[in-house]
PDB file of N, CA, C and O in Angstrom:
ATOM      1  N   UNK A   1     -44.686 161.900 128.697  1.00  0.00           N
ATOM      2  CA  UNK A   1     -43.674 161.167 127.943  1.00  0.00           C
ATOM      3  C   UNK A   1     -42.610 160.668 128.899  1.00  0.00           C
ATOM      4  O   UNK A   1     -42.504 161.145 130.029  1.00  0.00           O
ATOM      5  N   UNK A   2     -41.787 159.665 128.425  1.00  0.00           N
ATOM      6  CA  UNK A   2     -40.844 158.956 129.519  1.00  0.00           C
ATOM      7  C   UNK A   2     -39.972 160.000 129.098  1.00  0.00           C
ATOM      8  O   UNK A   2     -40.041 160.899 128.260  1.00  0.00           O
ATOM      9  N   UNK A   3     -39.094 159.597 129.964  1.00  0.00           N
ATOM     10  CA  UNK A   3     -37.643 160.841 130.468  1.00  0.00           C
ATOM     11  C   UNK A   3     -36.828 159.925 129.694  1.00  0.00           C
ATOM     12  O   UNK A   3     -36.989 158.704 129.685  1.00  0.00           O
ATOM     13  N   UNK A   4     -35.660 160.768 128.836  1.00  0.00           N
ATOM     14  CA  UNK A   4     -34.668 160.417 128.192  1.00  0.00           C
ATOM     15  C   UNK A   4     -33.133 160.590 128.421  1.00  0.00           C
ATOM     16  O   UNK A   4     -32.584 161.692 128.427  1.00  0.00           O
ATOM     17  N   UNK A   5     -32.395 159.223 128.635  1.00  0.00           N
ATOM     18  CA  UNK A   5     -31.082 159.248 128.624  1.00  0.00           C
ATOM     19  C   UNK A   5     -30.220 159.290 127.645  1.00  0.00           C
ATOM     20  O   UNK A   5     -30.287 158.502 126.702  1.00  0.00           O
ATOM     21  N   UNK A   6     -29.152 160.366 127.766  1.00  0.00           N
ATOM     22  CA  UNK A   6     -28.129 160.103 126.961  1.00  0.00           C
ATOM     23  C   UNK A   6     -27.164 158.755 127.248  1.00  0.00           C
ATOM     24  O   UNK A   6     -26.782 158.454 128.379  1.00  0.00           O
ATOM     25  N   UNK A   7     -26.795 157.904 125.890  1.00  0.00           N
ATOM     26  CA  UNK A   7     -25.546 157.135 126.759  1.00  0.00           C
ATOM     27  C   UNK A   7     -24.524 157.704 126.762  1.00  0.00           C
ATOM     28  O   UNK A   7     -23.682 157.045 127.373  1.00  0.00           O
ATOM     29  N   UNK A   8     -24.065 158.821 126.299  1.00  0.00           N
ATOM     30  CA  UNK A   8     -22.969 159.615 126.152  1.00  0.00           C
ATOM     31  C   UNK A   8     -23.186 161.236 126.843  1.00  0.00           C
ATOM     32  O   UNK A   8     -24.296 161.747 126.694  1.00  0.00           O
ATOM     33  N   UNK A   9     -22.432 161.780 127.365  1.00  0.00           N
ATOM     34  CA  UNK A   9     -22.795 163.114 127.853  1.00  0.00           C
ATOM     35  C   UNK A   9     -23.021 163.972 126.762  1.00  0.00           C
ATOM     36  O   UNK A   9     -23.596 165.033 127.009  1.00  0.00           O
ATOM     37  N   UNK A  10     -22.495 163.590 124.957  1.00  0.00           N
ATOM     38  CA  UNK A  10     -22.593 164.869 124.086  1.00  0.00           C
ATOM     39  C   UNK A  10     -24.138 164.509 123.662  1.00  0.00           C
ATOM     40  O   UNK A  10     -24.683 163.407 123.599  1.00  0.00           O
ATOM     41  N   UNK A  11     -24.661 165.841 123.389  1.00  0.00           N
ATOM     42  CA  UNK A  11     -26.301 165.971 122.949  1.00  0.00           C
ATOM     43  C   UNK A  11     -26.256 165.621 121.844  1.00  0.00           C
ATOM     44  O   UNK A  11     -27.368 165.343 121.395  1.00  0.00           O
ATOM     45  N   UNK A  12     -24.791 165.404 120.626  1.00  0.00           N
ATOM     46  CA  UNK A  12     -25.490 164.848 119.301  1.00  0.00           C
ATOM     47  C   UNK A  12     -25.820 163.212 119.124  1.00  0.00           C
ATOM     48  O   UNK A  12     -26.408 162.677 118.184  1.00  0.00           O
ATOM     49  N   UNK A  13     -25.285 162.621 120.263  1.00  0.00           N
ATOM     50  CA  UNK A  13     -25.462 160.852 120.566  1.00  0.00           C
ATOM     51  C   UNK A  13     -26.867 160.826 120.875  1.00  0.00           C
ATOM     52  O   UNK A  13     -27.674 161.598 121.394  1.00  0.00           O
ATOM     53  N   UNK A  14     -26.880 159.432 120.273  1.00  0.00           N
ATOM     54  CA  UNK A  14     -28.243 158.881 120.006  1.00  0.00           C
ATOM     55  C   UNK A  14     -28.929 158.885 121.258  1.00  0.00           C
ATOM     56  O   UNK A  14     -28.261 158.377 122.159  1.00  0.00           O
ATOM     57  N   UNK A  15     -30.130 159.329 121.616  1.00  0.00           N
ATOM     58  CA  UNK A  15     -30.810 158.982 122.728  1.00  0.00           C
ATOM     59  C   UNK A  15     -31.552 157.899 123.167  1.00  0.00           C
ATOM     60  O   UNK A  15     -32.276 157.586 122.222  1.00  0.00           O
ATOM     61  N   UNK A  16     -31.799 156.989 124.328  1.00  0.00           N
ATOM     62  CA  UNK A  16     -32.498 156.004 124.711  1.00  0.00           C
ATOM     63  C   UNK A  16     -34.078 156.618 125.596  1.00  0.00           C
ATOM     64  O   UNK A  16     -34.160 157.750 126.073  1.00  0.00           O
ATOM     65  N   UNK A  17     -35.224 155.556 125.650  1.00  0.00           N
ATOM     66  CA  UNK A  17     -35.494 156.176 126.614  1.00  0.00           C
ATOM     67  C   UNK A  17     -35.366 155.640 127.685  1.00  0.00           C
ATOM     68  O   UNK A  17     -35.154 154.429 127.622  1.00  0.00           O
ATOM     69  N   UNK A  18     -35.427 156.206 128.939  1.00  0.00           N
ATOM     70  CA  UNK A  18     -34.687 155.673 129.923  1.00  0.00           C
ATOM     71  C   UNK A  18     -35.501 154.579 131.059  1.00  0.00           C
ATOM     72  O   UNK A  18     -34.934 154.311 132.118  1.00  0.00           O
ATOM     73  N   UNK A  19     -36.597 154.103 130.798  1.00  0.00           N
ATOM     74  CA  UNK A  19     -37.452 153.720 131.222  1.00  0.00           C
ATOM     75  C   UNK A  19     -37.216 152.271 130.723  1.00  0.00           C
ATOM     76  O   UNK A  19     -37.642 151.399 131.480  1.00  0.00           O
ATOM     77  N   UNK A  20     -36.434 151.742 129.244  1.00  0.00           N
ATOM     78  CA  UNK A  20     -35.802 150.407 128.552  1.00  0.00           C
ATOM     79  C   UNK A  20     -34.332 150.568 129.259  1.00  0.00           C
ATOM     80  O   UNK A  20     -33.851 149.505 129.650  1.00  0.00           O
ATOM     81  N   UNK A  21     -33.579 151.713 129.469  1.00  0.00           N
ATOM     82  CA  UNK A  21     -32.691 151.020 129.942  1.00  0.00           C
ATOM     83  C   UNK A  21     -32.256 150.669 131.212  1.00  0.00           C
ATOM     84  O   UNK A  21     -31.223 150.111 131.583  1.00  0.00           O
ATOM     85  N   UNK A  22     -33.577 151.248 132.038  1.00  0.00           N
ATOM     86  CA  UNK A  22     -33.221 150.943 133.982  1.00  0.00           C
ATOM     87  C   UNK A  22     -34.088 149.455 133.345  1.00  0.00           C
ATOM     88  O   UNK A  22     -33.303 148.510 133.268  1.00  0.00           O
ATOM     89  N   UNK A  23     -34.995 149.234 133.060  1.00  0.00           N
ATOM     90  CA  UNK A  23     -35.457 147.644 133.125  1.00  0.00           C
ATOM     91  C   UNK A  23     -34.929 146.475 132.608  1.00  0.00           C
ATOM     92  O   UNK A  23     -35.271 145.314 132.834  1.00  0.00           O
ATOM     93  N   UNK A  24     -33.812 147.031 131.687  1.00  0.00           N
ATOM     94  CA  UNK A  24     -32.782 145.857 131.389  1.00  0.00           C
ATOM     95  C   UNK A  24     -31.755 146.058 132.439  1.00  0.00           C
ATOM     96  O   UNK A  24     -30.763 145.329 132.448  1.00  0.00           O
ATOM     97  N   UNK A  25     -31.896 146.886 133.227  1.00  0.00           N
ATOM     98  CA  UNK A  25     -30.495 146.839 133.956  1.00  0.00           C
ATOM     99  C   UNK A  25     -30.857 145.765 135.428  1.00  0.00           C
ATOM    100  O   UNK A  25     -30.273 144.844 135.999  1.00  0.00           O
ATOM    101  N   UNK A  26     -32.301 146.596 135.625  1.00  0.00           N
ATOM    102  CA  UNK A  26     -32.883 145.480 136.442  1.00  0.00           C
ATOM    103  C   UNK A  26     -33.462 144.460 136.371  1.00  0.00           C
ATOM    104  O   UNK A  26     -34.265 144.251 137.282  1.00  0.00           O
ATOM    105  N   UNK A  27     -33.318 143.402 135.291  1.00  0.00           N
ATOM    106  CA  UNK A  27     -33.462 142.324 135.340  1.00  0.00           C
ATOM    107  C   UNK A  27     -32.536 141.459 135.317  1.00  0.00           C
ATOM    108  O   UNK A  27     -32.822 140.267 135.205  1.00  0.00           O
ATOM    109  N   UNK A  28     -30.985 141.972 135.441  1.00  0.00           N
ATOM    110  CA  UNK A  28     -30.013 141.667 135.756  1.00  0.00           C
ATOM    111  C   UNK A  28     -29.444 140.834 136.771  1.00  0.00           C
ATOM    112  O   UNK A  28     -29.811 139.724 136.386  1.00  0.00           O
ATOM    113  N   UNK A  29     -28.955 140.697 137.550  1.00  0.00           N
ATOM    114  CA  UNK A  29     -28.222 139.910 139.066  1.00  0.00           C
ATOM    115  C   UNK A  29     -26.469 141.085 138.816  1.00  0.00           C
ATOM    116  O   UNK A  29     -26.064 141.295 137.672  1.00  0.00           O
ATOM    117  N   UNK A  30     -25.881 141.536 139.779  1.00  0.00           N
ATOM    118  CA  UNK A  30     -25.177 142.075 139.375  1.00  0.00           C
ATOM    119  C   UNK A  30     -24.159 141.097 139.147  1.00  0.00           C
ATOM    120  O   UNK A  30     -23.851 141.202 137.960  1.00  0.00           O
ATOM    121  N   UNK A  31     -23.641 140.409 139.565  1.00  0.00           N
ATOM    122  CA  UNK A  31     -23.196 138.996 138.661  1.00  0.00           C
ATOM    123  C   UNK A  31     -23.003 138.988 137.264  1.00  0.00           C
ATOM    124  O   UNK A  31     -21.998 139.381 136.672  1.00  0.00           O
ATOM    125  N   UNK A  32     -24.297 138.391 136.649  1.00  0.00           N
ATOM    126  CA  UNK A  32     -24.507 138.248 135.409  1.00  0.00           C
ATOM    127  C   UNK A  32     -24.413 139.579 134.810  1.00  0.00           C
ATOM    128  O   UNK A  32     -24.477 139.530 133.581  1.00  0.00           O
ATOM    129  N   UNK A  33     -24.234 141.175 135.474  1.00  0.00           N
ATOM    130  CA  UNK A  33     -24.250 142.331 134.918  1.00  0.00           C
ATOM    131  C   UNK A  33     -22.513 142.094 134.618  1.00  0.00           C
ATOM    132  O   UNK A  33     -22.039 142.157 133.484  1.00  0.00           O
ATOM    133  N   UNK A  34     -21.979 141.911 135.431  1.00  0.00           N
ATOM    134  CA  UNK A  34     -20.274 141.887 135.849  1.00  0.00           C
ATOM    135  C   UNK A  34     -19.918 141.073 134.369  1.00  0.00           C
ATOM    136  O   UNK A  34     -19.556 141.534 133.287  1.00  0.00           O
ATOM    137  N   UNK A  35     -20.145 139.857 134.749  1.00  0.00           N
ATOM    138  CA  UNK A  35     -20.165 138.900 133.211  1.00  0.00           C
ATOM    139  C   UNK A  35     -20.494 138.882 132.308  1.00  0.00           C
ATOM    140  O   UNK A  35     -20.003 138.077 131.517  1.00  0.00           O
ATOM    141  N   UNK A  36     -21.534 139.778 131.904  1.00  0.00           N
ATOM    142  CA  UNK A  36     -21.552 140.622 130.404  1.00  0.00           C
ATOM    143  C   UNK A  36     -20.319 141.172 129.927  1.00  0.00           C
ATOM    144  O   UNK A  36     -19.625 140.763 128.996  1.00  0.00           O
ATOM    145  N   UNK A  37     -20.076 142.468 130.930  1.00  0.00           N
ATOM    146  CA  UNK A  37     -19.464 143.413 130.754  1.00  0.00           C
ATOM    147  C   UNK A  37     -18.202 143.248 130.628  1.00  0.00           C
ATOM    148  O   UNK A  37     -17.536 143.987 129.903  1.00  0.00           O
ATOM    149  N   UNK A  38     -17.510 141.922 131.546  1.00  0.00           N
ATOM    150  CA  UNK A  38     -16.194 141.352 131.374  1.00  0.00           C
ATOM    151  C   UNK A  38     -16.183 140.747 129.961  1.00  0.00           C
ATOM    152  O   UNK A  38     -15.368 141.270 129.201  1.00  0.00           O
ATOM    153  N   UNK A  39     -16.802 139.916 129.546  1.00  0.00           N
ATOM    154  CA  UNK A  39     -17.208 139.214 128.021  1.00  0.00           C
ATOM    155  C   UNK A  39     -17.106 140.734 127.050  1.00  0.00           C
ATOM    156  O   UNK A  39     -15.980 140.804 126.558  1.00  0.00           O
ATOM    157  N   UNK A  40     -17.942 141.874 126.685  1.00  0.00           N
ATOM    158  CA  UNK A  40     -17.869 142.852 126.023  1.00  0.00           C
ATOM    159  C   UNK A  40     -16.280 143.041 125.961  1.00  0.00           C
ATOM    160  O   UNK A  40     -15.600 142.947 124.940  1.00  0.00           O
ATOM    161  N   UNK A  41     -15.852 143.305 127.163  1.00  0.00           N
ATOM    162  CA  UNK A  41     -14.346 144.125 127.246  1.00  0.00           C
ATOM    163  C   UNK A  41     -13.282 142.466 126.526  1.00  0.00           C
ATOM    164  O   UNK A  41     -12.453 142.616 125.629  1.00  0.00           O
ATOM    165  N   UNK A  42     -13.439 141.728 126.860  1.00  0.00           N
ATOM    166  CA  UNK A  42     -12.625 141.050 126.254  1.00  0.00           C
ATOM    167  C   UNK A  42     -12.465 140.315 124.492  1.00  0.00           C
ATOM    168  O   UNK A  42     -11.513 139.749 123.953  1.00  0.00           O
ATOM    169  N   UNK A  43     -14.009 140.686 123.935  1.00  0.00           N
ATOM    170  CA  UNK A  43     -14.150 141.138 122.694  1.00  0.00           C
ATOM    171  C   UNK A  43     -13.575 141.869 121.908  1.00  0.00           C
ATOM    172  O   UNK A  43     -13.025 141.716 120.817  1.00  0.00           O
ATOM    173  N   UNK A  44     -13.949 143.529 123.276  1.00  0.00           N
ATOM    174  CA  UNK A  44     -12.796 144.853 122.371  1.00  0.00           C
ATOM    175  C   UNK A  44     -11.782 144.432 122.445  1.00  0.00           C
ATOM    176  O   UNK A  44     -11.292 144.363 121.318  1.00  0.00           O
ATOM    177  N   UNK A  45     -10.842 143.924 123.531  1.00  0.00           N
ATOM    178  CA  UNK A  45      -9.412 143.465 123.485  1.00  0.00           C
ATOM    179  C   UNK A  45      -9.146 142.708 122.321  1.00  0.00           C
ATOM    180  O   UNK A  45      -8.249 142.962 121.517  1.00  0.00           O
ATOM    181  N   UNK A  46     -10.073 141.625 122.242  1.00  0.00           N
ATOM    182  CA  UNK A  46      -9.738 141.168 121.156  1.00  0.00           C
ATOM    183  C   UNK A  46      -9.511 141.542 119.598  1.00  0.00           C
ATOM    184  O   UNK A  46      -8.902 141.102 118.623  1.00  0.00           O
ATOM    185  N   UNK A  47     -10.067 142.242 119.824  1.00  0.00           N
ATOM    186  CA  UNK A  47     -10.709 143.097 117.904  1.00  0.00           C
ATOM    187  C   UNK A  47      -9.443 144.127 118.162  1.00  0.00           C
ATOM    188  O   UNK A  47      -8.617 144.150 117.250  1.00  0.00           O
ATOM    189  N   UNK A  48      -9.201 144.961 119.271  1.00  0.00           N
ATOM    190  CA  UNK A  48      -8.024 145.479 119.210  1.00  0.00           C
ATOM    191  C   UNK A  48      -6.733 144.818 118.753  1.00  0.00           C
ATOM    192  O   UNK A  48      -5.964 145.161 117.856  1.00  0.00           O
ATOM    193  N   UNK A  49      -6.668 143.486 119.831  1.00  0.00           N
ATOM    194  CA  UNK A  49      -4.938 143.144 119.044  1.00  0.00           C
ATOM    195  C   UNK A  49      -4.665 142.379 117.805  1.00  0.00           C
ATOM    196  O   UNK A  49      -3.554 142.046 117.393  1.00  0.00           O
ATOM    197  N   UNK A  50      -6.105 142.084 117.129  1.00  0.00           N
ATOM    198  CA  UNK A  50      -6.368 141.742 115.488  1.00  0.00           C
ATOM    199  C   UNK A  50      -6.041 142.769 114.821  1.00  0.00           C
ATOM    200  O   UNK A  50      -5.294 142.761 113.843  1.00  0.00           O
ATOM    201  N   UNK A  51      -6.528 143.636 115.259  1.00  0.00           N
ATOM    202  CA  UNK A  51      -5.950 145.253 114.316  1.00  0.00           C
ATOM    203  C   UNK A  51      -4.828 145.469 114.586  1.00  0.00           C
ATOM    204  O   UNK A  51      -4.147 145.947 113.680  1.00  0.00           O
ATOM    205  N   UNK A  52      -4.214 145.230 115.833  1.00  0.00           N
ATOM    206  CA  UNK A  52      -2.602 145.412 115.821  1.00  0.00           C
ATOM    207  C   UNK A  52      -1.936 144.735 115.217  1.00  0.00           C
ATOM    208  O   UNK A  52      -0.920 145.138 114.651  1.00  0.00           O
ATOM    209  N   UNK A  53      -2.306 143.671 115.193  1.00  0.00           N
ATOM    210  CA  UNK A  53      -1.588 142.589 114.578  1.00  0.00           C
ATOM    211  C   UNK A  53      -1.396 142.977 112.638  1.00  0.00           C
ATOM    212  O   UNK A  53      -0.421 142.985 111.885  1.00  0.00           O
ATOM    213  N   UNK A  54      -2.846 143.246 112.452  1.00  0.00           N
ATOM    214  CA  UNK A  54      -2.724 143.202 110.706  1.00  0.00           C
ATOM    215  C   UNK A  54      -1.829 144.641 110.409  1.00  0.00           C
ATOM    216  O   UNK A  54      -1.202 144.895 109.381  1.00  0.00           O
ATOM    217  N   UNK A  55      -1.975 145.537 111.682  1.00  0.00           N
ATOM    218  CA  UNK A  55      -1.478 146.739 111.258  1.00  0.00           C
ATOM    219  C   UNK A  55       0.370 146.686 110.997  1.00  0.00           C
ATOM    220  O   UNK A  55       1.189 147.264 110.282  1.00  0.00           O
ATOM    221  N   UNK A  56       0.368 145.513 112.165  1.00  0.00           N
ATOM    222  CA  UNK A  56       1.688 145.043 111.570  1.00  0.00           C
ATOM    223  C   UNK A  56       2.427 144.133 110.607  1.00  0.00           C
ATOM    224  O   UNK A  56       3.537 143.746 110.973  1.00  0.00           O
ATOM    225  N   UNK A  57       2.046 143.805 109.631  1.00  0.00           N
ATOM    226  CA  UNK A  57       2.401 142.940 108.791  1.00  0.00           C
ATOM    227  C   UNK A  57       2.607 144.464 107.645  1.00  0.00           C
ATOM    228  O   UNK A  57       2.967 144.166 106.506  1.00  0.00           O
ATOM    229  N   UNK A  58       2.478 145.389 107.815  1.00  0.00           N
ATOM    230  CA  UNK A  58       3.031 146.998 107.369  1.00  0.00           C
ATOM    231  C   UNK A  58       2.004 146.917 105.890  1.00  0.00           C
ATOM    232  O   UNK A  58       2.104 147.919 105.182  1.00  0.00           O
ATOM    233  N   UNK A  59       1.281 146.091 105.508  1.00  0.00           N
ATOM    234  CA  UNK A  59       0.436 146.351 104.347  1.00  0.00           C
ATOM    235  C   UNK A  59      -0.180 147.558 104.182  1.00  0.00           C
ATOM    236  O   UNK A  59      -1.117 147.770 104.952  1.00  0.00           O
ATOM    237  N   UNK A  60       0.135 148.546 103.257  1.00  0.00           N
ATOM    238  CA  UNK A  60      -0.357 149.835 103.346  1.00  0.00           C
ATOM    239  C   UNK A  60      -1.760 149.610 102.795  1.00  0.00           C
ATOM    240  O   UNK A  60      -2.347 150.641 102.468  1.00  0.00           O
ATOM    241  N   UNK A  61      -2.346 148.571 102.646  1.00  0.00           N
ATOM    242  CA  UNK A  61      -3.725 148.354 102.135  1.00  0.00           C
ATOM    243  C   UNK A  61      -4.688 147.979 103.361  1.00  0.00           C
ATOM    244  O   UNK A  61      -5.780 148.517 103.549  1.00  0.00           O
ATOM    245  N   UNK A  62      -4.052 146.843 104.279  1.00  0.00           N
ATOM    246  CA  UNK A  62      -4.619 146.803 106.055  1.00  0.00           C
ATOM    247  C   UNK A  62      -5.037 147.791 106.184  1.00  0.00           C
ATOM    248  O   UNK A  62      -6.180 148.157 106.459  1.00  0.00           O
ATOM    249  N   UNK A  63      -3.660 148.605 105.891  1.00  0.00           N
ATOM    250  CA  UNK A  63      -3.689 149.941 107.206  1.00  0.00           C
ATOM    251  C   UNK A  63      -4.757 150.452 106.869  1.00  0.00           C
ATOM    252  O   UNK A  63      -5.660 150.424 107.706  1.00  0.00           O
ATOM    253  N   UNK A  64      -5.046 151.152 105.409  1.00  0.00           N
ATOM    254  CA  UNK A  64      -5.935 151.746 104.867  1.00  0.00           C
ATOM    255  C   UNK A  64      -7.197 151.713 104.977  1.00  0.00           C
ATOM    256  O   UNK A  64      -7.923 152.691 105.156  1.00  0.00           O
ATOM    257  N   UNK A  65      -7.556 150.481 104.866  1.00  0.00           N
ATOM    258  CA  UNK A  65      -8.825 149.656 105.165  1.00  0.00           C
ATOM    259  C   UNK A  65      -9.145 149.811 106.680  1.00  0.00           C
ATOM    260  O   UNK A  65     -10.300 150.148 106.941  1.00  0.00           O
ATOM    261  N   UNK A  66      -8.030 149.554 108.019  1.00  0.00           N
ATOM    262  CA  UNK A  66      -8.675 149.444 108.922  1.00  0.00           C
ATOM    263  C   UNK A  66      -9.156 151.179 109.402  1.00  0.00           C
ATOM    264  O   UNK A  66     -10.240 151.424 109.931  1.00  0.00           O
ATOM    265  N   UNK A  67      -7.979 152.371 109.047  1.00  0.00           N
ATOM    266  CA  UNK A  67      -8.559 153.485 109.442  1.00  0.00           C
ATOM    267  C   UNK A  67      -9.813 153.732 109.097  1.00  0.00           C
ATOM    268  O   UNK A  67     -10.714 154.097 109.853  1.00  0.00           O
ATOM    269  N   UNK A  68      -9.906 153.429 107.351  1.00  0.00           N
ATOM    270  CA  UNK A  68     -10.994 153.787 107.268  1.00  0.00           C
ATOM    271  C   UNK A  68     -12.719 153.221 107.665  1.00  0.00           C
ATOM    272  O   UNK A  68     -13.747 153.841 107.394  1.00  0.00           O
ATOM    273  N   UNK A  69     -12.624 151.949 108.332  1.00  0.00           N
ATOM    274  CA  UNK A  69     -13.198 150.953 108.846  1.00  0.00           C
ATOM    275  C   UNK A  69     -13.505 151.526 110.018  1.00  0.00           C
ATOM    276  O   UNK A  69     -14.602 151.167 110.448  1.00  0.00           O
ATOM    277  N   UNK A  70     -12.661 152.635 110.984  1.00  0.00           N
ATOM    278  CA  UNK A  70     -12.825 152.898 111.788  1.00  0.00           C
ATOM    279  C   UNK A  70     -13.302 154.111 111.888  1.00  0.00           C
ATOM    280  O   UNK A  70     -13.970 154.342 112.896  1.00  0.00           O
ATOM    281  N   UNK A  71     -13.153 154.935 111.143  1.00  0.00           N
ATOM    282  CA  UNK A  71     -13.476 156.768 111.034  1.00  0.00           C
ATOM    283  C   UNK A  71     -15.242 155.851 110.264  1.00  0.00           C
ATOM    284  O   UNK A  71     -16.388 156.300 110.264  1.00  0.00           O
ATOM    285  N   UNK A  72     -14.911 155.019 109.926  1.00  0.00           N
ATOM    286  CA  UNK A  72     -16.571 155.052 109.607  1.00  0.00           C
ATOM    287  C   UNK A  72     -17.441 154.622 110.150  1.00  0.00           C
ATOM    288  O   UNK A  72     -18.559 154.935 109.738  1.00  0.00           O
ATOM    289  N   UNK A  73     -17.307 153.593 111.471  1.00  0.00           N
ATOM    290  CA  UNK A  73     -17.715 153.044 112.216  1.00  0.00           C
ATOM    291  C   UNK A  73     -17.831 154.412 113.529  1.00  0.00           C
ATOM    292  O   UNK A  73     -18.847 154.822 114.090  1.00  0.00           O
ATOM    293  N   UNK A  74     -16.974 154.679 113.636  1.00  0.00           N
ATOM    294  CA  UNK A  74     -17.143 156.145 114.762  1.00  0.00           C
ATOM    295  C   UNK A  74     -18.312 157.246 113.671  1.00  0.00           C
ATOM    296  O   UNK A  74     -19.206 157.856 114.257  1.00  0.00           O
ATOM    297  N   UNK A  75     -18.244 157.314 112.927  1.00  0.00           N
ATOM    298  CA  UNK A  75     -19.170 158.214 112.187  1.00  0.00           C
ATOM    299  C   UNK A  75     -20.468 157.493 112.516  1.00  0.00           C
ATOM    300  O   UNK A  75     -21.089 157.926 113.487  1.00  0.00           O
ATOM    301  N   UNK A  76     -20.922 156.557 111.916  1.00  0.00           N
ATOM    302  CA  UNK A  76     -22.016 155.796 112.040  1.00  0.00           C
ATOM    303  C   UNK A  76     -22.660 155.379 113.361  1.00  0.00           C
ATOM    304  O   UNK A  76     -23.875 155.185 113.318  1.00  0.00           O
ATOM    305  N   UNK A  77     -22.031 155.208 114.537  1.00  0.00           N
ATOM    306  CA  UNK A  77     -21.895 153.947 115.892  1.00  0.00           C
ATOM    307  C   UNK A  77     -21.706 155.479 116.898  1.00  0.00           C
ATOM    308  O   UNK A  77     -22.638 155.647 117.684  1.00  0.00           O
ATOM    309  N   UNK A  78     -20.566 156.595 116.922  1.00  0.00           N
ATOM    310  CA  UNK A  78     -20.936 157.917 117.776  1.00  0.00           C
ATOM    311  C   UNK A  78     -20.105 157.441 118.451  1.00  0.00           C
ATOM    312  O   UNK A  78     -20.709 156.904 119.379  1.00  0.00           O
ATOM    313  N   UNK A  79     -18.583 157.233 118.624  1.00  0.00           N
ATOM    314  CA  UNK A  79     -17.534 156.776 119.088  1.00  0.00           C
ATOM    315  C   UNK A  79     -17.444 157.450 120.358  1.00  0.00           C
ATOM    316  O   UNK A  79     -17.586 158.672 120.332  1.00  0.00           O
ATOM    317  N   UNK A  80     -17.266 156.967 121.308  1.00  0.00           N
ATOM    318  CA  UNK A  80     -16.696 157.414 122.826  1.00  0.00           C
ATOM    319  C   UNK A  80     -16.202 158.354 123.147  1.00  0.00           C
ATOM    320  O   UNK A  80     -15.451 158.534 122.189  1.00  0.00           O
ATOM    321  N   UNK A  81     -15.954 159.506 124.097  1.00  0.00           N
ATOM    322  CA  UNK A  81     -15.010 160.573 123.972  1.00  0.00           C
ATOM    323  C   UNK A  81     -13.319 159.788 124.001  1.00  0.00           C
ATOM    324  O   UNK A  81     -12.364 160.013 123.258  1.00  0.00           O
ATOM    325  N   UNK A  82     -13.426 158.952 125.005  1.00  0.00           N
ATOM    326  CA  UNK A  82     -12.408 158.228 125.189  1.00  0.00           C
ATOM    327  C   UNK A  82     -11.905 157.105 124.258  1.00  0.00           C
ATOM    328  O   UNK A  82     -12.761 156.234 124.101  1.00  0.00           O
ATOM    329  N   UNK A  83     -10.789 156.895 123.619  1.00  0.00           N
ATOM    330  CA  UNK A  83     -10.640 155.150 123.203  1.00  0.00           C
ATOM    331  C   UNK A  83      -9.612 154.675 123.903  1.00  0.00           C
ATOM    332  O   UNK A  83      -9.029 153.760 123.321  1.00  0.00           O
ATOM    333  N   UNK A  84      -9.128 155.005 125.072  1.00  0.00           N
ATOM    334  CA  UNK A  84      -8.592 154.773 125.968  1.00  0.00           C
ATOM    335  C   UNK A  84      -9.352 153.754 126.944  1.00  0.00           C
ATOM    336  O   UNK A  84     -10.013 154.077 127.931  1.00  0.00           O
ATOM    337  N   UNK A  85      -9.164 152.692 126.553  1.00  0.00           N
ATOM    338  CA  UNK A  85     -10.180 151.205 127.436  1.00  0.00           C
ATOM    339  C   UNK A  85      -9.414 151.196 128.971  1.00  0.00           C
ATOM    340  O   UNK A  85      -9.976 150.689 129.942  1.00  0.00           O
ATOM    341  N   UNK A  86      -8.263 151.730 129.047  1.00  0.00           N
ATOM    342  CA  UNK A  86      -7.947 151.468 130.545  1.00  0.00           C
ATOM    343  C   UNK A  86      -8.372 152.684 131.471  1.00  0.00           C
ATOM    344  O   UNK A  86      -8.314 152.647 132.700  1.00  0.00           O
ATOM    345  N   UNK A  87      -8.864 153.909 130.622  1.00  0.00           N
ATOM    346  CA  UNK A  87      -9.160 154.911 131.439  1.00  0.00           C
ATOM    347  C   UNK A  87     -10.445 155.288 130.926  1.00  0.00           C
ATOM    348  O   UNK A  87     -10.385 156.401 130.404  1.00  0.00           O
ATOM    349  N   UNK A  88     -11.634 154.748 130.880  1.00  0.00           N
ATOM    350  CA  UNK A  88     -13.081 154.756 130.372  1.00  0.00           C
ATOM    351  C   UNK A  88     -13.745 156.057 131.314  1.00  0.00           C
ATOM    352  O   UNK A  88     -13.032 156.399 132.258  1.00  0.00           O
ATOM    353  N   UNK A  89     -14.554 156.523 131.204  1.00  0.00           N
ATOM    354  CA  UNK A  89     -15.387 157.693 131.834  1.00  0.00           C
ATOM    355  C   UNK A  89     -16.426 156.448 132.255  1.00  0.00           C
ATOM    356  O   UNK A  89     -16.565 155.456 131.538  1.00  0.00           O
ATOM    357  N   UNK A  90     -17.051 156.620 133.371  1.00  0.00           N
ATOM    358  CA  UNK A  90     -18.530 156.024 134.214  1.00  0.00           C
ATOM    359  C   UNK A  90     -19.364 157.137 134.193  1.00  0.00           C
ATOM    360  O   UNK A  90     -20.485 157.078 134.698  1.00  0.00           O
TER     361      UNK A  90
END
């Protein structure tokens, strides 16, 4: 059987096997790896200061909606140890 990676160090995150994710990594250019990954991060930025933003217009219905948008999305998706984007774990 192929050998399996965690993408996360905790054992209850979903596992890959690791044999799909070295061959997408190597069909890459590290370039075009760089420019993904810059594009991803400036997505989250984005979706972040949309949520800041609605969180400020003080609607206790936003607010409501986005926590819970988010405790359910981390339930479902296996949220990061970190949500700290400027200090990420490698």
């Amino acid at each position: 059987m192929y050998p399996v990676m965690t993408m996360n160090h905790d054992d209850h995150h979903q596992k890959l096997p690791s044999h799909l994710l070295f061959a997408a990594c190597r069909s890459l250019s590290p370039t075009s790896a760089r420019a993904i990954h810059s594009l991803l991060y400036a997505v989250n930025l984005s979706c972040s200061y949309l949520l800041m933003l609605a969180i400020m217009t003080f609607n206790i219905g936003y607010f409501g909606v986005i926590v819970l948008g988010l405790a359910l999305g981390n339930f479902l998706f296996g949220g990061s140890q970190s949500s700290d984007v400027c200090h990420t774990q490698s």
